[in-house]
C-alpha positions in Angstrom: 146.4 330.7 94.8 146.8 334.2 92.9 144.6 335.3 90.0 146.2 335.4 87.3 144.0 336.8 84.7 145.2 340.1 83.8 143.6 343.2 85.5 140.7 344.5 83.4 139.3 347.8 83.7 135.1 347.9 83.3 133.0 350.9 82.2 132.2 351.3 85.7 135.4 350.9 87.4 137.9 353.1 85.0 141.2 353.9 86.0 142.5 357.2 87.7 143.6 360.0 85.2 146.2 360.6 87.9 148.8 358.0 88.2 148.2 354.8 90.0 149.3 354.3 93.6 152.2 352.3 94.4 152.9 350.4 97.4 155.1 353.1 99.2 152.6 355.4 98.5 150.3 353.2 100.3 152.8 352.5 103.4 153.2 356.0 103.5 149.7 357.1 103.3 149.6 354.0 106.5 152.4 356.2 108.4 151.0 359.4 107.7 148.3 358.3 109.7 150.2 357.2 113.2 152.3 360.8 112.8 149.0 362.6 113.1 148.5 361.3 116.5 149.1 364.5 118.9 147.1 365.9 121.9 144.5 368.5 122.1 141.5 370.0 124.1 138.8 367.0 125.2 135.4 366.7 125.3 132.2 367.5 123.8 130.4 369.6 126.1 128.7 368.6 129.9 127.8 365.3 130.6 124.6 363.2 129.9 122.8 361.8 132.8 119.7 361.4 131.3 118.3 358.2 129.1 118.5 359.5 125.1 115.7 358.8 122.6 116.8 358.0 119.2 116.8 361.4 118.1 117.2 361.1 114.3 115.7 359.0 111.4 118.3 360.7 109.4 121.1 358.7 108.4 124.4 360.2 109.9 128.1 360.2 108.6 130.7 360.9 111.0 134.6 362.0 110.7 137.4 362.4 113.1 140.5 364.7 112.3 143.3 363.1 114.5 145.2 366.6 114.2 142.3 369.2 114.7 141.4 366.8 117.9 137.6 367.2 116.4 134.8 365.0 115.2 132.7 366.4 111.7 129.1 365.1 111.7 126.7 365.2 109.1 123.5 364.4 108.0 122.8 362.1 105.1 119.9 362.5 102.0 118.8 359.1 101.7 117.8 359.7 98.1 120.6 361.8 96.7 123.6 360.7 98.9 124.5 363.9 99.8 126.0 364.9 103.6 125.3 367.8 104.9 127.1 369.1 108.4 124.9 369.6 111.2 124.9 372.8 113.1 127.3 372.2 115.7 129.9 370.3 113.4 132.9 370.5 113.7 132.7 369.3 117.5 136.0 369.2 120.1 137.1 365.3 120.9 140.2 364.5 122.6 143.9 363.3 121.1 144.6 360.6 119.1 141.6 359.4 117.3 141.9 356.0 115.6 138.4 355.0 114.5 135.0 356.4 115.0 131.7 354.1 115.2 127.5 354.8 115.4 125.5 353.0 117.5 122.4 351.0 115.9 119.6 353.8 117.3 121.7 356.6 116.5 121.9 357.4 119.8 125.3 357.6 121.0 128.7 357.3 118.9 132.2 356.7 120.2 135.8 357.3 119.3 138.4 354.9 120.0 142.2 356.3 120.9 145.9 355.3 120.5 145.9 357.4 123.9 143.6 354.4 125.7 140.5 356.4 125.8 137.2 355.1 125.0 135.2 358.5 124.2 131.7 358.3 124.6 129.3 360.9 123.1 125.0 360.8 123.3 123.2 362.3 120.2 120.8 364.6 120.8 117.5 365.8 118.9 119.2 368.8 117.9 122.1 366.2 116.5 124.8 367.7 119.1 127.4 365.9 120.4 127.3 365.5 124.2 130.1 363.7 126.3 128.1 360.7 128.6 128.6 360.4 132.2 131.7 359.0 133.0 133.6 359.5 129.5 136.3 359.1 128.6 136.7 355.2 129.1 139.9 353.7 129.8 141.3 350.7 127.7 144.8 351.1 129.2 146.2 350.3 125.7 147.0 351.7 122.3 143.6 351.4 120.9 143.3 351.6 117.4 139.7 349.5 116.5 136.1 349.5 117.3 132.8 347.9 116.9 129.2 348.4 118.1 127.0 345.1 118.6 124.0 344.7 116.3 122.0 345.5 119.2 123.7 348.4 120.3 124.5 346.5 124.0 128.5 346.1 123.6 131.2 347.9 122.8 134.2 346.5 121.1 138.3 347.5 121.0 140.9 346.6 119.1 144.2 347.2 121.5 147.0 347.2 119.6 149.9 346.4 120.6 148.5 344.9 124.6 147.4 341.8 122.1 143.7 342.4 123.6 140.3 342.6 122.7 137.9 345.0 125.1 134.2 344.8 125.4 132.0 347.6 127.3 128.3 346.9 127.7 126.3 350.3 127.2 123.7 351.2 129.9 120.1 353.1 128.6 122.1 356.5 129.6 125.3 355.6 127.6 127.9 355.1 130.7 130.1 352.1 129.8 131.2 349.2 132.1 134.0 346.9 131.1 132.5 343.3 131.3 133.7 340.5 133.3 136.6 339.1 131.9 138.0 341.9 130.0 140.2 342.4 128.3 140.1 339.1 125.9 143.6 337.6 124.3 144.0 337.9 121.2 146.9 337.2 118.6 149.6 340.0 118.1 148.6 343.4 116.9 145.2 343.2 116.7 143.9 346.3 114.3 140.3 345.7 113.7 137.3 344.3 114.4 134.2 342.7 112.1 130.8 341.3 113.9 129.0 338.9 111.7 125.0 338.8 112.1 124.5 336.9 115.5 127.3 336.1 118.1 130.6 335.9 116.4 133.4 338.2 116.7 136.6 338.3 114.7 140.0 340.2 115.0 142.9 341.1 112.4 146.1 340.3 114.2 148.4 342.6 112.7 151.3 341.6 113.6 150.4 338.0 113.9 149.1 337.0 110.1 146.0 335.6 111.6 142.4 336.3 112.7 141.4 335.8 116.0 137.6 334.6 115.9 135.3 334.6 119.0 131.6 333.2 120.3 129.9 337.1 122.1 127.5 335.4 124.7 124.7 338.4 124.1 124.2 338.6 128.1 127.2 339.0 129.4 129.6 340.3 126.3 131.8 337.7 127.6 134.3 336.5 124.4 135.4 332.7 124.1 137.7 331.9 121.3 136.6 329.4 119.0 137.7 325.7 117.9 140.9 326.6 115.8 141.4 330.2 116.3 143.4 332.0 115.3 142.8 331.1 111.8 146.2 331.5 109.5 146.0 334.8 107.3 148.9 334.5 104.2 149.9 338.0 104.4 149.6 340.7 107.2 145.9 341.1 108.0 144.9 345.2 108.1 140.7 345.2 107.5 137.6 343.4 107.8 134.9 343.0 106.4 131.5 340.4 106.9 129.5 340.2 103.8 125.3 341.1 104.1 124.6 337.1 104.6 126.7 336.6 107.4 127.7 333.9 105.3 131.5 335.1 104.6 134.7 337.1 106.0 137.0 339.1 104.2 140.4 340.0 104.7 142.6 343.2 103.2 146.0 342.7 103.3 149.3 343.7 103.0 153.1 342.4 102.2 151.9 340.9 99.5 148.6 343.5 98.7 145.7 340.8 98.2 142.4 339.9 99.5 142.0 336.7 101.7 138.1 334.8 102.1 136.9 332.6 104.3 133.1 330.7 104.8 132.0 331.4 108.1 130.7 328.0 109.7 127.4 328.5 110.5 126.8 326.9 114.2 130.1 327.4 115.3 131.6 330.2 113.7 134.7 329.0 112.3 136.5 330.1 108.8 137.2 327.9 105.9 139.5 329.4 103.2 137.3 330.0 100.0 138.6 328.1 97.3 141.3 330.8 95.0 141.9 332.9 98.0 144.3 334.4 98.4 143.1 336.8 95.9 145.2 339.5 93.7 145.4 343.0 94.8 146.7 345.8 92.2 147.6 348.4 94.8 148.5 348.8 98.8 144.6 348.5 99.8 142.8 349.2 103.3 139.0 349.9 104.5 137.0 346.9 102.8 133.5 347.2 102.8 130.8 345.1 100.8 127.5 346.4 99.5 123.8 345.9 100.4 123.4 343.4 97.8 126.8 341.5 98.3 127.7 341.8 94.6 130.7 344.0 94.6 133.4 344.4 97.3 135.1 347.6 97.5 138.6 348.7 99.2 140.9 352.1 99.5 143.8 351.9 97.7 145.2 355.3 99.2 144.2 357.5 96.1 140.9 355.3 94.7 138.9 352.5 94.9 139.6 349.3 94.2 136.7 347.1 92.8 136.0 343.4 93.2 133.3 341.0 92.2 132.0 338.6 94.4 131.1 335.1 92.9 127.5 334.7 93.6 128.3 331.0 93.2 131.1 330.3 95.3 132.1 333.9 97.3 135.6 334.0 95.4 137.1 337.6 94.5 138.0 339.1 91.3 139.6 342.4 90.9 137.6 344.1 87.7 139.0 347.8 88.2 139.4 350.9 89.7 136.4 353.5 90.6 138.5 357.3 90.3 137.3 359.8 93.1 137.6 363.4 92.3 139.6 364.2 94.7 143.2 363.8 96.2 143.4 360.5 98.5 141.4 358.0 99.4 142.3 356.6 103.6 139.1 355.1 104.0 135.2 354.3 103.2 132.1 353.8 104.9 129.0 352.5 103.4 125.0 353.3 103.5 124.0 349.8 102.4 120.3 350.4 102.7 120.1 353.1 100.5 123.1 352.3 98.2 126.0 354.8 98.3 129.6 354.7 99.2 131.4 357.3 101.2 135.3 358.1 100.4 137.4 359.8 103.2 140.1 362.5 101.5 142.5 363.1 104.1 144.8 365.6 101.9 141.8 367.8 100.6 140.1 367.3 103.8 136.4 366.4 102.0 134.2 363.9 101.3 133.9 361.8 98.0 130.8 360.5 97.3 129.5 357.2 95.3 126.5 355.6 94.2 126.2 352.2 94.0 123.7 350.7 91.1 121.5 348.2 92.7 121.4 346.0 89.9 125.4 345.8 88.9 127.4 346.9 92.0 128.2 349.3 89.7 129.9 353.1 91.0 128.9 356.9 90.2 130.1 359.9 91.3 127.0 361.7 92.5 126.0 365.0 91.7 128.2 367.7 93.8 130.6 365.3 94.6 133.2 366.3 96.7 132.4 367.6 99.8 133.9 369.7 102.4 134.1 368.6 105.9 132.7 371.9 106.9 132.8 375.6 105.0 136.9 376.4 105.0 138.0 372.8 105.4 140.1 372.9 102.6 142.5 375.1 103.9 142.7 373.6 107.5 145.4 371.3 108.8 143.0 368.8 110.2 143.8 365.1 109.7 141.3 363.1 109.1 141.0 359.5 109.7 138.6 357.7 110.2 135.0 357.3 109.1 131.5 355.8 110.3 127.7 356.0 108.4 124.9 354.5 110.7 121.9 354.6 108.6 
């Protein structure tokens, strides 16, 4: 069932001064993305034989530019919110970055590739990029989503169009080994991937309406599908997101744009529609992400972001506004939970948008400097950006 309360814009969450986005601007902002895909120079440096320490208790932020073939890293003030690059940023990757991820530790952080490489970089003390022994990993498939463990033990991808799921367990050096049994069926088109606290795993079939959900035995990585999967999406499923509890899964979607929710079964991992869901969506909407305190859910809608409120009661959805960056675009988000700000990724001014988020309300601010470059002359660079990861 759709909302069907009008859309009301709160003090916190006013409308754009710009125009809203429409639908084809979302598709387009969508295709945008897969034309940006071309080849360049790999690698970030020699390879790392030796074990890494956990080199930072900074909190990072890290970008990809799928047409500068680069990654931008920063550094993150856990009291003001502000990034700052590191040194060596920007740093050389490879072609065809499709998502980026941080490991748990901070030690090591990996880009995933339409090309079928699984690049693998350790993090030193000096917060340089160095390629690990071995990388890049092959998924022989069109890649396009990835996920670290909890622990930091597995490594998770989203292939696309081979209808697979890949896991990699991570030695103490960072060389990755493709566990028995995989790659793991999963429904058509799978896009992206959500852990939920413990051992479940689940996967937006793109192409299939559905979510494929999965038990991760935390030896082996191994994936078995779980009673009922895949679980029936009503519109094409392009995000995930797990709520702080573990308690509940959430779905963006598109053709229609809403929201789906599910309950997350406990002991066995399986979803149960929330009562209301589906739930309205004003815009073409991508990127979900929840905050610390599981109040507000937040979504790019291609030029803002989207706001919901989560029903403390019952989990259910409702659209309350939209949070204007200061910027041009908004592809995707990442979010400190811990210390309570929200990151936008511009892709047309090639900068950083930054949020934060009132502990209390759920409630969004532009901070104080906000926007920020991906790195002194940015703005005038063709450089695609992408995707984006915060490991606090």
């Amino acid at each position: 069932m759709h909302l069907t309360k009008p859309l009301v814009f709160e003090e916190s969450c006013q409308p754009a001064a710009r125009s809203a986005p429409s639908n084809l601007r979302g598709l387009l902002v969508a295709a945008m993305l897969c034309s940006l895909l071309v080849s360049c120079g790999g690698g970030g440096g020699g390879s790392s034989g030796t074990t890494p320490t956990q080199p930072t208790t900074d909190s990072l932020l890290a970008v990809t530019n799928a047409t500068a073939g680069s990654i931008d890293l920063f550094t993150i003030d856990t009291t003001s919110g502000v990034p700052s690059p590191v040194a060596s940023s920007p740093i050389n990757d490879g072609p065809a970055p499709a998502a980026i991820a941080i490991d748990p530790l901070k030690r090591f952080l990996y880009v995933i590739s339409t090309s079928g490489e699984l690049r693998a970089y350790a993090i030193d003390a000096s917060l340089s990029l160095t390629a690990v022994a071995g990388s890049p990993f092959s998924t022989s498939a069109q890649s396009v989503g990835i996920a670290v463990s909890p622990t930091g033990a597995f490594v998770l991808t989203a292939n696309g169009t081979a209808n697979t799921i890949s896991v990699f367990s991570v030695s103490s050096t960072g060389v990755l080994t493709e566990v028995a049994g995989s790659p793991f069926a999963a429904g058509p088109n799978p896009s992206s991937i959500a852990i939920a606290p413990g051992v479940y795993v689940y996967a937006a079939n793109a192409s299939g309406k559905s979510v494929s959900a999965y038990t991760m035995n935390e030896t082996s990585g191994a994936l078995t599908p779980i009673a009922g999967s895949p679980f029936t999406t009503p519109a094409t499923p392009n995000g995930l997101v797990v709520d702080p509890s573990g308690t509940h899964l959430y779905v963006s979607e598109s053709q229609p744009n809403e929201m789906s929710g599910f309950s997350i079964n406990a002991s066995t991992g399986a979803l149960t529609t929330i009562s209301g869901s589906p739930f309205r969506a004003s815009y073409a909407i991508r990127s979900p992400v929840i905050d610390a305190g599981g109040k507000r859910l937040h979504i790019s809608n291609g030029s803002a972001v989207d706001c919901y409120e989560v029903n403390s009661s019952n989990a259910a959805l409702t659209e309350i506004g939209v949070s204007a960056t200061n910027g041009k675009s908004s592809i995707a988000l990442a979010l400190d939970g811990p210390d309570n700000f929200l990151y936008v990724l511009d892709n047309l001014a090639n900068q950083i948008e930054v949020f934060s988020i009132d502990s209390g309300t759920g409630a969004l601010s532009l901070i104080n400097g906000s926007p920020f470059t991906l790195f002194s002359g940015a703005s005038g660079q063709s450089l695609g950006p992408n995707a984006i990861a915060v490991q606090h």
